[in-house]
C-alpha positions as CSV (number, residue, x, y, z in Angstrom):
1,X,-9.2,-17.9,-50.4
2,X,-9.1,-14.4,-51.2
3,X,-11.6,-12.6,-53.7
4,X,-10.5,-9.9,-55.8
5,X,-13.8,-8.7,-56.0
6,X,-13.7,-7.7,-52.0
7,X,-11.7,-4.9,-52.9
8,X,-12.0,-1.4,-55.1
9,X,-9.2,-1.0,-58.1
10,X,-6.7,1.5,-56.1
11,X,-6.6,-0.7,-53.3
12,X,-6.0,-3.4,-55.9
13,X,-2.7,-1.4,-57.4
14,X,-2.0,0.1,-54.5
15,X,1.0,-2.3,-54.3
16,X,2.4,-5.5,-55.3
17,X,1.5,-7.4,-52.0
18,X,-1.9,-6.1,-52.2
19,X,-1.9,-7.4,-56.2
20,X,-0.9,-10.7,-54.6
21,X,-3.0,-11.3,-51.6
22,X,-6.2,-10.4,-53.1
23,X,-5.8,-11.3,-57.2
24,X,-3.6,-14.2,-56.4
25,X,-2.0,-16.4,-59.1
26,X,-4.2,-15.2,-62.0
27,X,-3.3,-11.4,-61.3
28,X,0.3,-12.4,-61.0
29,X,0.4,-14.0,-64.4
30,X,-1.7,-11.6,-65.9
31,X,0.3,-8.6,-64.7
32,X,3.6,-10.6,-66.4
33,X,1.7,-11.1,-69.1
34,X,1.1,-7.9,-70.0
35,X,4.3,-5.9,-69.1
36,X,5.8,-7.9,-71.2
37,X,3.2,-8.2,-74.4
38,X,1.2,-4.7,-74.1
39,X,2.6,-1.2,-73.7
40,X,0.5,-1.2,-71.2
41,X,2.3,-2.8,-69.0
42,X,4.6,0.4,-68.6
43,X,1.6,2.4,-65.9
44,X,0.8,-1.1,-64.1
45,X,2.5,-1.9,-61.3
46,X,4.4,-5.0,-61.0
47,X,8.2,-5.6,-62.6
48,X,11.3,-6.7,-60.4
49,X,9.0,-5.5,-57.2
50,X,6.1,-7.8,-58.2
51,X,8.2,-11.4,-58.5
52,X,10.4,-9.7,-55.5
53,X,7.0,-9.8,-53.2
54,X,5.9,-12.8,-54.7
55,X,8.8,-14.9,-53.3
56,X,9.1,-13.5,-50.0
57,X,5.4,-14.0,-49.5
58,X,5.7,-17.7,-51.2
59,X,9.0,-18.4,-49.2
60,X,7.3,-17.0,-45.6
61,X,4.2,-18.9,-46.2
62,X,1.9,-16.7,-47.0
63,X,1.4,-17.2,-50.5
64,X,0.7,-20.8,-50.5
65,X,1.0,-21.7,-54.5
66,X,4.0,-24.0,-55.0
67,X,7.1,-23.3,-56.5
68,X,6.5,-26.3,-58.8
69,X,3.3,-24.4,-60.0
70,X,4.3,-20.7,-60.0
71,X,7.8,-20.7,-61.4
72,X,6.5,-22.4,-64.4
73,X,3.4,-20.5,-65.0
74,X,4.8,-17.4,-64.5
75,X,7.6,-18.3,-67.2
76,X,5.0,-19.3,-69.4
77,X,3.2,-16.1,-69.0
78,X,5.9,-14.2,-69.5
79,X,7.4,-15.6,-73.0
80,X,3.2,-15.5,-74.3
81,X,3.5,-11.5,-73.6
82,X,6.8,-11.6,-75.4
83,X,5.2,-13.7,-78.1
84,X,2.4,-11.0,-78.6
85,X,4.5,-7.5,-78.2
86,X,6.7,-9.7,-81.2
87,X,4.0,-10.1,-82.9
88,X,2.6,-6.3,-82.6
89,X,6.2,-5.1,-83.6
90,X,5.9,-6.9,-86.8
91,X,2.8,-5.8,-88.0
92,X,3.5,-2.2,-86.9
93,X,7.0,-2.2,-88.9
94,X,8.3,1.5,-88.7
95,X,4.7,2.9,-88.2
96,X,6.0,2.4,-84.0
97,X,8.2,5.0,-84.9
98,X,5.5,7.7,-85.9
99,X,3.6,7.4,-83.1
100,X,2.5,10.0,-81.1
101,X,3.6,10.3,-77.3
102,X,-0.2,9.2,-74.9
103,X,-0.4,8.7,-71.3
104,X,1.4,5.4,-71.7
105,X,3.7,5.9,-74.5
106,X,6.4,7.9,-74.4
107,X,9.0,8.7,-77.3
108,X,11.9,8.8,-74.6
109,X,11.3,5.3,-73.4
110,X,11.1,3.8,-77.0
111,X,14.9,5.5,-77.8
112,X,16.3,4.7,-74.2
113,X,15.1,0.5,-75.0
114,X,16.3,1.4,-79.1
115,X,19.6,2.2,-77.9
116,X,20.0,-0.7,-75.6
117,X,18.4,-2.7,-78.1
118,X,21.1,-1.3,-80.8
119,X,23.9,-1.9,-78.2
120,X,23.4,-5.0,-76.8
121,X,21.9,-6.8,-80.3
122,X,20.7,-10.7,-79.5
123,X,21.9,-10.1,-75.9
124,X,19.5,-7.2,-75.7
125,X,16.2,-9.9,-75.8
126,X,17.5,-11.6,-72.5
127,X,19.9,-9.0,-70.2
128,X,16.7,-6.4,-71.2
129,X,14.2,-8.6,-69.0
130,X,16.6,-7.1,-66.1
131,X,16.1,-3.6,-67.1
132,X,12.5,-1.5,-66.8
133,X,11.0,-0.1,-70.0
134,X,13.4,-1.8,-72.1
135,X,11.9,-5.0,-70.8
136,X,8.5,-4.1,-72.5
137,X,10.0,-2.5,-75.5
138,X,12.7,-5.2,-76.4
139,X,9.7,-7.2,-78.0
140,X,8.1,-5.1,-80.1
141,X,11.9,-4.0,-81.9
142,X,12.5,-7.7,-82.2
143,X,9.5,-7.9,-84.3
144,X,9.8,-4.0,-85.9
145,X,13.6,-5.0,-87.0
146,X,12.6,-8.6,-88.0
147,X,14.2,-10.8,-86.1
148,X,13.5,-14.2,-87.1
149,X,10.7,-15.7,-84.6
150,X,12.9,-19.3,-83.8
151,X,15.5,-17.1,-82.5
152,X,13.3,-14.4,-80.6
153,X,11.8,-16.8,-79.0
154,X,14.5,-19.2,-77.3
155,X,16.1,-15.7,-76.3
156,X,12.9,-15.4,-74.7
157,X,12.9,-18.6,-73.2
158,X,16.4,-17.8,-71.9
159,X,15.7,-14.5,-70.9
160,X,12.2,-15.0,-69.4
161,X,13.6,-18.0,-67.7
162,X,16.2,-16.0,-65.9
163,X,14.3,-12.9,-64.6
164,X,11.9,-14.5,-63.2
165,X,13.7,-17.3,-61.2
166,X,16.1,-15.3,-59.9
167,X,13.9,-12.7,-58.4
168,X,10.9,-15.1,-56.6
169,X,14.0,-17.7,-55.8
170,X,16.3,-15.4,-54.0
171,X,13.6,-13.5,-52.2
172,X,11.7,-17.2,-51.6
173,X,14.6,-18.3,-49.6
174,X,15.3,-14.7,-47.9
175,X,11.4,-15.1,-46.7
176,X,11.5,-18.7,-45.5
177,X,15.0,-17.9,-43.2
178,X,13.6,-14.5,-41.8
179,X,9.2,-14.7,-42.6
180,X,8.8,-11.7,-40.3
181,X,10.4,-9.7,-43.5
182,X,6.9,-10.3,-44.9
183,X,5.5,-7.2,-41.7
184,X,8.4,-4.6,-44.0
185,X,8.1,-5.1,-47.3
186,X,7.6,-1.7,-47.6
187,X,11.1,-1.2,-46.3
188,X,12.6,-4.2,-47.9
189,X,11.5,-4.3,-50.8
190,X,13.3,-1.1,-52.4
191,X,16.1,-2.1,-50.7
192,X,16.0,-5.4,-53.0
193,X,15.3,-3.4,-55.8
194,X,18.1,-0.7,-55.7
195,X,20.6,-3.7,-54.3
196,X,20.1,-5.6,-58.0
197,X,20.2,-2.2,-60.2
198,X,22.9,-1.3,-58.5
199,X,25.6,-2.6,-61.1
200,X,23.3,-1.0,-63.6
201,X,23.6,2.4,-62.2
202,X,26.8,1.8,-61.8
203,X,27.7,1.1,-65.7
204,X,25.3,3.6,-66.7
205,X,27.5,6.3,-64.9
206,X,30.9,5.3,-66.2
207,X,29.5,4.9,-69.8
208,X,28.1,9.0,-68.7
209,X,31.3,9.6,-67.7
210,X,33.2,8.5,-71.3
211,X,31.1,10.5,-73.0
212,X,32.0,13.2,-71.2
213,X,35.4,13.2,-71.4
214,X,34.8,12.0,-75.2
């Protein structure tokens, strides 16, 4: 059993497998928890490369918590952080919108998620989970435009549901067929990552590229 305590913060952060071998479950859910619920969450590691780690460490056996147990929990930590940045959103009403840029808020990230947010409407709540920033953001304009909490939160559900088994699912089976993945994940690991923001980049440039002929 590893003890968190054994090691010093930086070495902690340093990475996601690191997060996971020495915080284990609780770090995990806490570091979903709060990407999602706190802004926060934007300066700690974790997001896509975080449940990416967890699977392929679950899948090649050195993670040992069950699928049974960490899918779940994970969800469940995940729709309480979207619960909570609702619930800030709504008692911050516009005021989100006078606040001042600090070392983890930035005016930029709040208009890149608005204008997702503003394109995508319901949708945004659940194809956002798939997009950094806007993934922390999406909750808090839920709750600053007044969504109505029923349907916030089985967009959350949906959306929560999605993100997370998709990521520690695909990259649980990739670890159990080839476990000695688990001696690269610095190598693999962005590879992952760019692979499934790929067709994100990829609409992002042709929508840059109307514009400019616009």
């Amino acid at each position: 059993m590893t003890d968190i305590f054994l090691v010093s913060w930086s070495e902690l952060f340093a990475s996601p497998e690191n997060m996971i071998r020495y915080g284990g479950l609780t770090l995990i859910l806490a570091v979903v928890f709060v990407e999602t619920g706190l802004l926060i969450g934007l300066v700690i590691p974790g997001g896509d490369s975080l449940l990416l780690t967890t699977g392929l460490l679950a899948g090649a056996n050195v993670f040992t918590v069950p699928l049974a147990v960490l899918l779940p929990s994970m969800v469940a930590a995940g729709i309480a952080g979207d619960l909570l940045g609702y619930s800030i959103g709504k008692k911050m009403g516009k005021k989100l919108y006078r606040k001042k840029d600090t070392w983890y808020f930035k005016r930029k990230n709040l208009e890149r998620a608005e204008k997702f947010y503003r394109d995508k409407g319901k949708l945004a709540i659940v194809l956002g989970k798939f997009v950094p920033v806007v993934r922390t953001f999406n909750p808090l304009l839920a709750g600053v435009t007044g969504m109505e909490l029923g349907r916030f939160f089985l967009l959350s559900v949906i959306g929560t549901s999605l993100w997370i088994c998709s990521l520690v699912l695909a990259s649980y089976f990739l670890g159990q067929q080839f476990p000695q993945m688990k001696d690269y994940l610095h190598y693999a690991i962005p590879a992952i990552i760019f692979l499934s923001v790929l067709p994100g980049i990829i609409q992002y440039l042709k929508e840059r590229k109307k514009e400019a002929h616009a």
